[in-house]
C-alpha positions as CSV (number, residue, x, y, z in Angstrom):
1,X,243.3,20.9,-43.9
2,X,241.5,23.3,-41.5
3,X,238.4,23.0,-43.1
4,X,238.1,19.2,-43.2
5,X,238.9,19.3,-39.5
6,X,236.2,21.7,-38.7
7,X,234.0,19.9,-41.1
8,X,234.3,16.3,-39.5
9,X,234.3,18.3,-35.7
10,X,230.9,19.6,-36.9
11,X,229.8,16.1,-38.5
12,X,231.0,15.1,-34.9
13,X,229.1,17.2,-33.2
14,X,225.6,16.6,-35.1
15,X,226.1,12.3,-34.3
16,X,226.9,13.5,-31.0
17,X,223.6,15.6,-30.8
18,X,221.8,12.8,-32.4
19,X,223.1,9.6,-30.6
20,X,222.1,11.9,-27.6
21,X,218.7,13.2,-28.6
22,X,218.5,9.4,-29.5
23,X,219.5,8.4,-25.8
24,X,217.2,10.7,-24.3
25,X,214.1,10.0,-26.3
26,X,215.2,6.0,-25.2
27,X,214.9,6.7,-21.6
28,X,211.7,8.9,-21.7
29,X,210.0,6.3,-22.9
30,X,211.2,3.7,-20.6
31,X,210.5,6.3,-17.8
32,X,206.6,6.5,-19.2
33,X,206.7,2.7,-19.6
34,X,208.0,2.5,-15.7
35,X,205.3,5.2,-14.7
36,X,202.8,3.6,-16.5
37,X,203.4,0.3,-14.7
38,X,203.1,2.3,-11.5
39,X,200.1,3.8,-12.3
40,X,198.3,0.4,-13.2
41,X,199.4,-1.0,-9.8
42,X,198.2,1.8,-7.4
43,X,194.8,1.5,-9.5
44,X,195.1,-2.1,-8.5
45,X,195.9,-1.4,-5.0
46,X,193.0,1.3,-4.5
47,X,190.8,-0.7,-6.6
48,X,191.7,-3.6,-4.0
49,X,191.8,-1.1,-0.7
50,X,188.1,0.4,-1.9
51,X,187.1,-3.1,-2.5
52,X,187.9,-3.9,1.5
53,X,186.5,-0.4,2.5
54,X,183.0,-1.7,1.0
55,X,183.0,-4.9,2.1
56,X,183.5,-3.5,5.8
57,X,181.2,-0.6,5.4
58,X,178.2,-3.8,4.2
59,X,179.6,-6.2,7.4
60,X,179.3,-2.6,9.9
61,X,175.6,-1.6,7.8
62,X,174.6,-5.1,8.6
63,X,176.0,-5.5,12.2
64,X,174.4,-1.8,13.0
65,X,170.8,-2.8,11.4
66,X,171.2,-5.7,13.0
67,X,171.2,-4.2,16.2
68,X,169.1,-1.4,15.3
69,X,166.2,-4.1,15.0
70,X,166.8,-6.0,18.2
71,X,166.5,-2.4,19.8
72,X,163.6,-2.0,17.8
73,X,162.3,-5.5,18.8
74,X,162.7,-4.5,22.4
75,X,161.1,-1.5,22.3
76,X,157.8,-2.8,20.4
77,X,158.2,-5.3,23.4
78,X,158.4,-3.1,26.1
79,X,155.3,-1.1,24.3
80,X,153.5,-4.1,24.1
81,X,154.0,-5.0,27.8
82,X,153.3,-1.3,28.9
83,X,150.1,-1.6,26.8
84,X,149.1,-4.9,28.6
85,X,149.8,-3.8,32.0
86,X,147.4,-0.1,30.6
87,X,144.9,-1.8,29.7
88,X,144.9,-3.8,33.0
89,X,144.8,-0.7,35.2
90,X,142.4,1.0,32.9
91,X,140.0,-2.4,33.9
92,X,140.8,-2.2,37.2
93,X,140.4,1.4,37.3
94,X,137.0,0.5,35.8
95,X,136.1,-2.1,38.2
96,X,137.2,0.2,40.7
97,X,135.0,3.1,39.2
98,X,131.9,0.9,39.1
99,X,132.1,-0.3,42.8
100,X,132.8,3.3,43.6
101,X,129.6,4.1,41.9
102,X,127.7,1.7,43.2
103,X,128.9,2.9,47.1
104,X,128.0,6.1,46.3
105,X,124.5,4.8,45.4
106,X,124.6,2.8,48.4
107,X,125.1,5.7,50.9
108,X,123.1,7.8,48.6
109,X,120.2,5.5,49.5
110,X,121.6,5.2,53.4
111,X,121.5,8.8,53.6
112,X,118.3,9.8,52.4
113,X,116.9,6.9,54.9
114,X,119.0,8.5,58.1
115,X,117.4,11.9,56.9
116,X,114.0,10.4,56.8
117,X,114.3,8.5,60.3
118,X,115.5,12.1,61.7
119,X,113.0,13.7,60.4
120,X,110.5,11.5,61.5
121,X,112.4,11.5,64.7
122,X,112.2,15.2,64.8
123,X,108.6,15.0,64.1
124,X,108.1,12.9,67.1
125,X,110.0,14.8,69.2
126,X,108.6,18.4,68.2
127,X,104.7,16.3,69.3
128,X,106.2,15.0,72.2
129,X,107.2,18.2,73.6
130,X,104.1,19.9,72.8
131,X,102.6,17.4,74.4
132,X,104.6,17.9,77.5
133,X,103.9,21.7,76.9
134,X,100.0,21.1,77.1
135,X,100.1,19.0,79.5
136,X,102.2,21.3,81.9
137,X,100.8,24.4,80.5
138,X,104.4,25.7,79.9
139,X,106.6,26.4,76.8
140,X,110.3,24.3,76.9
141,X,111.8,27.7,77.5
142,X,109.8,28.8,80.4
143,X,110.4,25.7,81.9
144,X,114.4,26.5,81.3
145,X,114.2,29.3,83.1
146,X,112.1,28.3,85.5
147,X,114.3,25.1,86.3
148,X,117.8,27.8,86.3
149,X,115.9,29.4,88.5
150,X,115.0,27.1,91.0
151,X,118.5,25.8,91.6
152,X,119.9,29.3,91.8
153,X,117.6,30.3,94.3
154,X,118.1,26.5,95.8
155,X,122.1,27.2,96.1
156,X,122.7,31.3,96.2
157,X,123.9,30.6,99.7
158,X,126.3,28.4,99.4
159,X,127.3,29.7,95.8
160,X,128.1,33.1,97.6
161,X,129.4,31.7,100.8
162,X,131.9,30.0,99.0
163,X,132.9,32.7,96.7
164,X,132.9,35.0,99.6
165,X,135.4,32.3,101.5
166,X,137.5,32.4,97.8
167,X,137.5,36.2,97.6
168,X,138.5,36.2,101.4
169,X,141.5,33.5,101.6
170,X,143.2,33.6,98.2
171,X,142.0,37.1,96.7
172,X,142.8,39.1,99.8
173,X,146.6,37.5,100.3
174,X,147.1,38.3,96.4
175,X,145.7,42.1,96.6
176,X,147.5,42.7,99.8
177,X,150.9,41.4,98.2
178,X,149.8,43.6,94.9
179,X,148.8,46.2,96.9
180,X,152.6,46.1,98.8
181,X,154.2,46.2,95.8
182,X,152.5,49.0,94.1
183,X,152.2,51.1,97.6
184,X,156.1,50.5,98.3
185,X,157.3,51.4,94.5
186,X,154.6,54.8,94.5
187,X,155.9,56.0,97.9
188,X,159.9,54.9,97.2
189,X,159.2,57.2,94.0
190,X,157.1,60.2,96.2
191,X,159.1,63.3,94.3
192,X,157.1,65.7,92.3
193,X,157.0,65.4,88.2
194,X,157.6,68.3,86.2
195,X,154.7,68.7,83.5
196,X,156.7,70.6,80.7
197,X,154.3,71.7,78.3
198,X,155.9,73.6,75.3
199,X,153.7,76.8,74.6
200,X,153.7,78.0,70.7
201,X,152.4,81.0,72.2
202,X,155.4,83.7,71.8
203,X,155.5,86.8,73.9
204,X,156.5,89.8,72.4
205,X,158.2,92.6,74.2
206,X,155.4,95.1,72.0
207,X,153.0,95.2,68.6
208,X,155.7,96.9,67.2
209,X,157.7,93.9,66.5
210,X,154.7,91.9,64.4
211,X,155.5,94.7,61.3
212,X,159.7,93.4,61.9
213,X,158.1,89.8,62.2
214,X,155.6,89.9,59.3
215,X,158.2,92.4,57.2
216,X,158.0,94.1,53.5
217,X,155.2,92.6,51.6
218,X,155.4,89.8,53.8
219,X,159.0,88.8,53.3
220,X,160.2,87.9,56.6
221,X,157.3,86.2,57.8
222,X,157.2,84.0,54.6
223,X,161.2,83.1,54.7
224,X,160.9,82.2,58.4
225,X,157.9,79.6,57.4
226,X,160.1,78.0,54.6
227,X,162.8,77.9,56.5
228,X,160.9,76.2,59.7
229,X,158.1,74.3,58.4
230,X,155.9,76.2,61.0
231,X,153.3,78.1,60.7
232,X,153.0,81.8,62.0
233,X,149.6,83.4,63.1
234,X,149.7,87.1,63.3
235,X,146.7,88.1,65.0
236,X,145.0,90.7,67.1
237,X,146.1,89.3,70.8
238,X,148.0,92.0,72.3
239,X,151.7,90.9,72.8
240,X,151.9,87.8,71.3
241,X,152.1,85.9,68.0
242,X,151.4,81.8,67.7
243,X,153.7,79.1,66.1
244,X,151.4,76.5,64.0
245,X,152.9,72.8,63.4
246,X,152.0,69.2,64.1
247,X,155.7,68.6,64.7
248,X,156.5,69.7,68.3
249,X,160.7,69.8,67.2
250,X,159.7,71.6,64.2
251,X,158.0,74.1,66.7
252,X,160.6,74.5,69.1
253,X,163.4,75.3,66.3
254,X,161.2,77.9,65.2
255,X,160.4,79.4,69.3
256,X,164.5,79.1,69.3
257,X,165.3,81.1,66.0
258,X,162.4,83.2,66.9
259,X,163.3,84.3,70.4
260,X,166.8,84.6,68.8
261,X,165.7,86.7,66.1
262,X,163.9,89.0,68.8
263,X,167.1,89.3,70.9
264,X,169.1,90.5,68.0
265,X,166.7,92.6,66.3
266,X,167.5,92.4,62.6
267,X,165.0,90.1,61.0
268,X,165.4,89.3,57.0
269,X,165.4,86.4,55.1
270,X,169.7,86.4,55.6
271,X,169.6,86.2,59.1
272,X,166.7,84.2,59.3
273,X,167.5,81.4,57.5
274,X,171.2,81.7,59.3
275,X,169.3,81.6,63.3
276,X,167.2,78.9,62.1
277,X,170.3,76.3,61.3
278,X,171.6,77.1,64.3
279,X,168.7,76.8,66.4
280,X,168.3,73.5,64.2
281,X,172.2,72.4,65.3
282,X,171.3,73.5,69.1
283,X,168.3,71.6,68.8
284,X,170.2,68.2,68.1
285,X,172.5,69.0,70.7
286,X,169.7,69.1,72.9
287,X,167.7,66.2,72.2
288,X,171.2,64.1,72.5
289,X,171.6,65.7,75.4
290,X,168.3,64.8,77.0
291,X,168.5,61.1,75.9
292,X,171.4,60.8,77.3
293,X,170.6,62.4,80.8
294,X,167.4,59.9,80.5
295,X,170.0,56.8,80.4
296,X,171.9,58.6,83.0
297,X,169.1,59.3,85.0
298,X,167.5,55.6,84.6
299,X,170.9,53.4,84.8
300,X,169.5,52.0,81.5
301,X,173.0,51.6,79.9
302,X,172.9,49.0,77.3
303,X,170.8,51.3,74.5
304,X,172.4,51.9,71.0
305,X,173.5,55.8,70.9
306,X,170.9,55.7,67.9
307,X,168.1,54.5,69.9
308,X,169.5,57.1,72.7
309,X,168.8,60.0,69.9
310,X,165.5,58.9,69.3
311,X,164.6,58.7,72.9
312,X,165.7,62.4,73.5
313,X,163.1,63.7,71.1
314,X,160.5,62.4,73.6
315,X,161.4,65.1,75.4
316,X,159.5,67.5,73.3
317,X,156.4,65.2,73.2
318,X,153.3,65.2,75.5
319,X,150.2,62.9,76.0
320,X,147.4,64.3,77.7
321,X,149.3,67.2,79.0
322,X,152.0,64.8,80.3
323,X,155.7,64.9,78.9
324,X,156.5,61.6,77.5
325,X,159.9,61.4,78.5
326,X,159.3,62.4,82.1
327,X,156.6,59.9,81.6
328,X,159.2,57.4,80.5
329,X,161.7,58.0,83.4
330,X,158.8,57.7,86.1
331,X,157.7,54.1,84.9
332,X,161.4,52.9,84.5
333,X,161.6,53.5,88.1
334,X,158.3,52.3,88.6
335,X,159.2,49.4,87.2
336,X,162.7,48.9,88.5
337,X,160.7,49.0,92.0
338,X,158.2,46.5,90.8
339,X,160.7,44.0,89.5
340,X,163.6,44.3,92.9
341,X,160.3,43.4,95.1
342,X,159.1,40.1,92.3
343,X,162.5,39.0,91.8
344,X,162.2,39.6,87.8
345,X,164.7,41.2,85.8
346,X,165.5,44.4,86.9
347,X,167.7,45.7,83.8
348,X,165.2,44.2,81.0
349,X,162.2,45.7,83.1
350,X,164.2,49.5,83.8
351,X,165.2,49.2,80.0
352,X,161.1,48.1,78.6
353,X,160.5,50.9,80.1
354,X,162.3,53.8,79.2
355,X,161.9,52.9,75.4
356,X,158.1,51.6,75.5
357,X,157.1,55.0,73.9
358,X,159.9,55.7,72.0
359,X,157.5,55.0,69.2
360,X,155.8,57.8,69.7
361,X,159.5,60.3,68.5
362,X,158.3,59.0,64.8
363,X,154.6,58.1,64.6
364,X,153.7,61.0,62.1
365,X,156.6,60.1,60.4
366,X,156.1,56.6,59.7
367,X,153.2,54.6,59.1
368,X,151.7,52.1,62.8
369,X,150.7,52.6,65.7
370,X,153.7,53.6,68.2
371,X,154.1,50.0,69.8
372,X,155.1,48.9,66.2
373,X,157.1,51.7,64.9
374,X,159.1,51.0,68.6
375,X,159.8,47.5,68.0
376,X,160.9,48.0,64.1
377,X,163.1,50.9,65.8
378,X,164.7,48.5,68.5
379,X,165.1,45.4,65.9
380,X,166.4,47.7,63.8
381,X,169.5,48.9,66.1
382,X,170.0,45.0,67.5
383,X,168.2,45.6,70.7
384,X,168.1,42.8,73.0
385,X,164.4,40.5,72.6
386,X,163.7,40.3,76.2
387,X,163.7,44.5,76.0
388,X,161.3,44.3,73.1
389,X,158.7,42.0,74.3
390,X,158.4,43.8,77.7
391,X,157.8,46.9,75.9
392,X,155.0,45.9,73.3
393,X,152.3,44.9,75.4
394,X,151.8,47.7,77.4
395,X,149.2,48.7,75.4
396,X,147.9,44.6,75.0
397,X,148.6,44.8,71.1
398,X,150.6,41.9,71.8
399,X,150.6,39.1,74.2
400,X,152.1,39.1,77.7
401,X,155.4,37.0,77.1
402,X,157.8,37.8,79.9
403,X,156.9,38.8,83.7
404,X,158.7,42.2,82.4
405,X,156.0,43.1,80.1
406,X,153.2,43.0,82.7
407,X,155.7,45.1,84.9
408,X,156.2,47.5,82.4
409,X,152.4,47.7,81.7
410,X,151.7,47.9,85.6
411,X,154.1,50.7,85.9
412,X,152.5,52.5,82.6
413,X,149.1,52.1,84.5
414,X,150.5,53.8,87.5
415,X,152.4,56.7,85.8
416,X,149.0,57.4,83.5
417,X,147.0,57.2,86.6
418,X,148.8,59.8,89.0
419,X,146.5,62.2,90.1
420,X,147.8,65.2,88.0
421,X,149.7,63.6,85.8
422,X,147.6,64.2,82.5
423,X,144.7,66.6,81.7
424,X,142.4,66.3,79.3
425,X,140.1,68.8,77.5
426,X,136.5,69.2,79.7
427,X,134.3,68.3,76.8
428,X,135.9,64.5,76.6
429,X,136.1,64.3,80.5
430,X,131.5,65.0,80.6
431,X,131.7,62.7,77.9
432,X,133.7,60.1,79.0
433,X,131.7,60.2,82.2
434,X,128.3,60.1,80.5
435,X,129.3,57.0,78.6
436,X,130.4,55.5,81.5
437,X,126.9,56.2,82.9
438,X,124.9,55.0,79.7
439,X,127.1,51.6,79.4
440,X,125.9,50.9,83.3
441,X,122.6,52.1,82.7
442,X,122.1,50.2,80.1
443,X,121.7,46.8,81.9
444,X,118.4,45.4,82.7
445,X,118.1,45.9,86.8
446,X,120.2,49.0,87.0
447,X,118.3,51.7,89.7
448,X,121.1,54.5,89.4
449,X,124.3,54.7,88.2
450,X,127.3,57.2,89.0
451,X,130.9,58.3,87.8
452,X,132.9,59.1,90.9
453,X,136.6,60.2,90.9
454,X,137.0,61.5,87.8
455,X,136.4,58.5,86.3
456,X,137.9,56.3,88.0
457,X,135.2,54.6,89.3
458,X,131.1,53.9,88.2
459,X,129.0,52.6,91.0
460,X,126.0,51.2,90.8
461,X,122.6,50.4,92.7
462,X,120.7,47.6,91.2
463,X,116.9,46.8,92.0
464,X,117.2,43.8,95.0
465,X,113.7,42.5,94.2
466,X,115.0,41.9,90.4
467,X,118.5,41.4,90.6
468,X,120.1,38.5,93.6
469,X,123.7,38.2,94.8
470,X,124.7,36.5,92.1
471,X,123.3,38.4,89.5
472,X,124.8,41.0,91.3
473,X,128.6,39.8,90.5
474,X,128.0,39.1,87.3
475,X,126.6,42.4,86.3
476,X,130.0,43.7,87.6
477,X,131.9,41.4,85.4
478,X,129.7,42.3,82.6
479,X,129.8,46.0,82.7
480,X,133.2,46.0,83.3
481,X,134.3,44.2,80.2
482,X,131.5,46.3,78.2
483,X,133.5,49.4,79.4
484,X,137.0,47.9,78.0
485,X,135.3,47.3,74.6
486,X,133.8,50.7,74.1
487,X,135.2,52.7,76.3
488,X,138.9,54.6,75.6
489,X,140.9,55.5,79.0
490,X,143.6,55.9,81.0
491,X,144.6,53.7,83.9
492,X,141.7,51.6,85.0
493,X,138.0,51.8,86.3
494,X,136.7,50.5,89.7
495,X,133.4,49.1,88.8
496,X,131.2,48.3,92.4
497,X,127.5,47.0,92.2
498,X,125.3,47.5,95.5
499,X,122.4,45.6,96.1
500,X,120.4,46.6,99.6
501,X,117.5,45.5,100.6
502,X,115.5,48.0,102.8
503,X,112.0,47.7,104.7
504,X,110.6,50.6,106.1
505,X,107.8,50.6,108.4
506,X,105.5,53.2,110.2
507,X,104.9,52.8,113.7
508,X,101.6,54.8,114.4
């Protein structure tokens, strides 16, 4: 019983198995069949969707070439009409060209006809005037001079009377106010002026101390040099040795360290280089020092502390034997003198002054001549510009802008011309003097000529029977501006021509 029970479970089990594989297999294929179906229809749809796609792709292809050739169209329009309006202007241009052309020709042919007529006109005039020469017996530029002449001899009186009435009315009211001025600001300022020239001559206590100075193999003498910049001259002169630089500071921090060195007497490369950095240190102190006292002195107030430094080194400059910063104080009173009595700007005028040579602290240094190196120095620190154009033309490099300038160039004048107040070597004083005599002697009518007061003055005697009054004056005007083109000086020179007549008779 058992076994038929297990044998109809296990019959039951295969239909099962087989009614369900059967079931299975059934809906597979109705699940293919459904997919199927779905597959034909999205072909349809994309078939369909790529069938619109193409169709609006052709209508947008034909819509953009449509368009693309009406922009085509426009531009073979425009072309054509930019062509047109080309060519128009190229035949005006060469309508334009032709009557050019032929104007060209025209005043080709006008001109050559004006040069023949002037030529011809030339021609006659050239016969005309020898002509007029043969018939008068006298060339056109005889006759030129002969006619000047005439009518200077015709009107020498009144021309001099009435320069003589000028010179006496309007130029003797201006000289005697000039000559107020200068005479009030000269004796308000009536101290003496220290001339402090700065030896590099060094006196030594004996000859014994040139061996210390020069030292083993030369050791001392050639640390001292490197250290200084100076050069030492160790000769025969009894007593004294000679310090060798262009730069004056240079030279005084070597007299310091030197006269130190002397004073302590132990001189080797150590202690040298040691005295010279602190001559150098006292040195700056000193040159701030002396600027300073310059402002102090001056009431100039309104100077950078820079520019101040600068200034101080003046102090161990000179020109023509004169100390430039002594130089400097002098005109700044000068010209603070000068201005009170014109009513100009006293503080600008003081202040021109004081730095119009402060150039002159740095002209080996940098390249100009010191009236440029100053104003690059005072634009440089923010000085005021009224200051630096009454400082630049005292030498006349640059225009007189400002009444201060000419004060400051009148008080430069007066300081330079001091009697004593530079020297200068006796072989350029004769020569100075004897070109002073050749540039007068030069002139056609000159009987003598002499350099009187050192200089300052050339007179002259002309010939009366060849030279008349007014030849006279304008000989003076003549030299004189000969001397300032070829002449170097200080201050100015008087230039007086005398013409005398004399007749001299024997009564026997």
């Amino acid at each position: 019983m058992s076994l038929k029970v297990i044998a109809l479970l296990i019959l039951a089990c295969l239909g099962g198995m087989g009614i369900g594989y059967y079931l299975r297999v059934l809906v597979a294929s109705r699940k293919r069949n459904s997919l199927e179906i779905e597959i034909k229809e999205m072909e349809l749809k994309a078939q369909e969707a790529a069938k619109k796609v193409l169709l609006e792709a052709e209508e947008s292809a034909a819509e953009t070439l449509k368009e693309l050739r009406q922009e085509a169209k426009e531009k073979e329009d425009k072309l054509k009409a930019q062509e047109e309006r080309l060519i128009k202007k190229e035949d005006s241009l060469e309508k334009r060209q032709a009557d050019i052309d032929s104007e060209v020709e025209s005043l080709k042919a006008k001109a050559q006809e004006i040069r023949e007529i002037k030529e011809r006109a030339d021609e006659m005039l050239s016969d005309s005037k020898s002509a007029l020469e043969r018939a008068a017996h006298i060339s056109e530029a005889d006759a030129k001079d002969e006619l000047v002449k005439t009518i200077e001899k015709k009107y020498e009186e009144d021309l001099v009377v009435r320069m003589r009435k000028l010179e006496t009315t309007n130029g003797d009211k201006l000289e005697e106010r000039a000559k107020e001025i200068v005479a009030t600001a000269i004796q308000r300022l009536a101290n003496s002026v220290t001339n402090d020239v700065f030896s590099t001559t060094i006196h030594l206590p004996s000859d014994e101390i040139k061996g210390k100075i020069i030292g083993k193999e030369g050791r001392n003498i050639k640390s001292f040099e490197r250290a200084t910049g100076v050069e030492i001259i160790v000769d025969d002169t009894p007593g004294a040795i000679v310090l060798s630089s262009f730069d004056p500071i240079r030279r005084q921090i070597a007299r310091m360290a030197l006269e130190a060195l002397l004073v302590d007497g132990r001189i080797q490369p150590a202690k040298i280089e040691k005295v010279v950095e602190k001559a150098r240190e006292d040195i700056n102190k000193v040159i701030k020092e002396k600027g300073e006292q310059a402002t102090f002195e001056t009431g100039v107030h309104n100077l950078d502390p820079r520019i101040v430094a600068i200034l101080g080194r003046l102090y161990f400059r000179t020109s023509y034997g004169q100390n430039v910063l002594q130089h400097s104080i002098e005109m700044t009173h000068i010209a603070g003198m000068i201005a009170e009595e014109l009513g100009a700007n006293v503080a600008v005028a003081k202040a021109g002054a004081l730095v119009h040579d402060i150039g002159k602290a740095l002209d080996h240094e940098v390249q100009g001549t010191h009236v440029e190196i100053g104003r690059r120095i005072l634009q440089k620190f923010g000085t005021d510009e009224a200051i630096i154009k009454a400082m630049q033309a005292h030498h006349e490099e640059y225009p007189y802008e400002t009444v201060e300038s000419i004060i400051v160039q009148t008080a430069d004048a007066i300081s330079g011309a001091r009697p004593g107040a530079r020297r200068d070597s006796v072989e350029n004083y004769i020569k100075r003097l004897q070109e002073l005599e050749a540039i007068a002697s030069g002139f056609k009518g000159v009987e003598k000529s002499y350099a009187l007061q050192a200089g300052r003055e050339i007179r002259i005697f002309v010939k009366p029977e060849e030279v008349n009054d007014l030849e006279a004056r304008s000989m003076g005007r003549s030299i004189a501006e000969k001397i300032e083109k070829d002449l170097k000086y200080p201050g100015e020179i008087k230039v007086t021509v005398i013409r005398e007549s004399r007749v001299v008779e024997f009564a026997r």
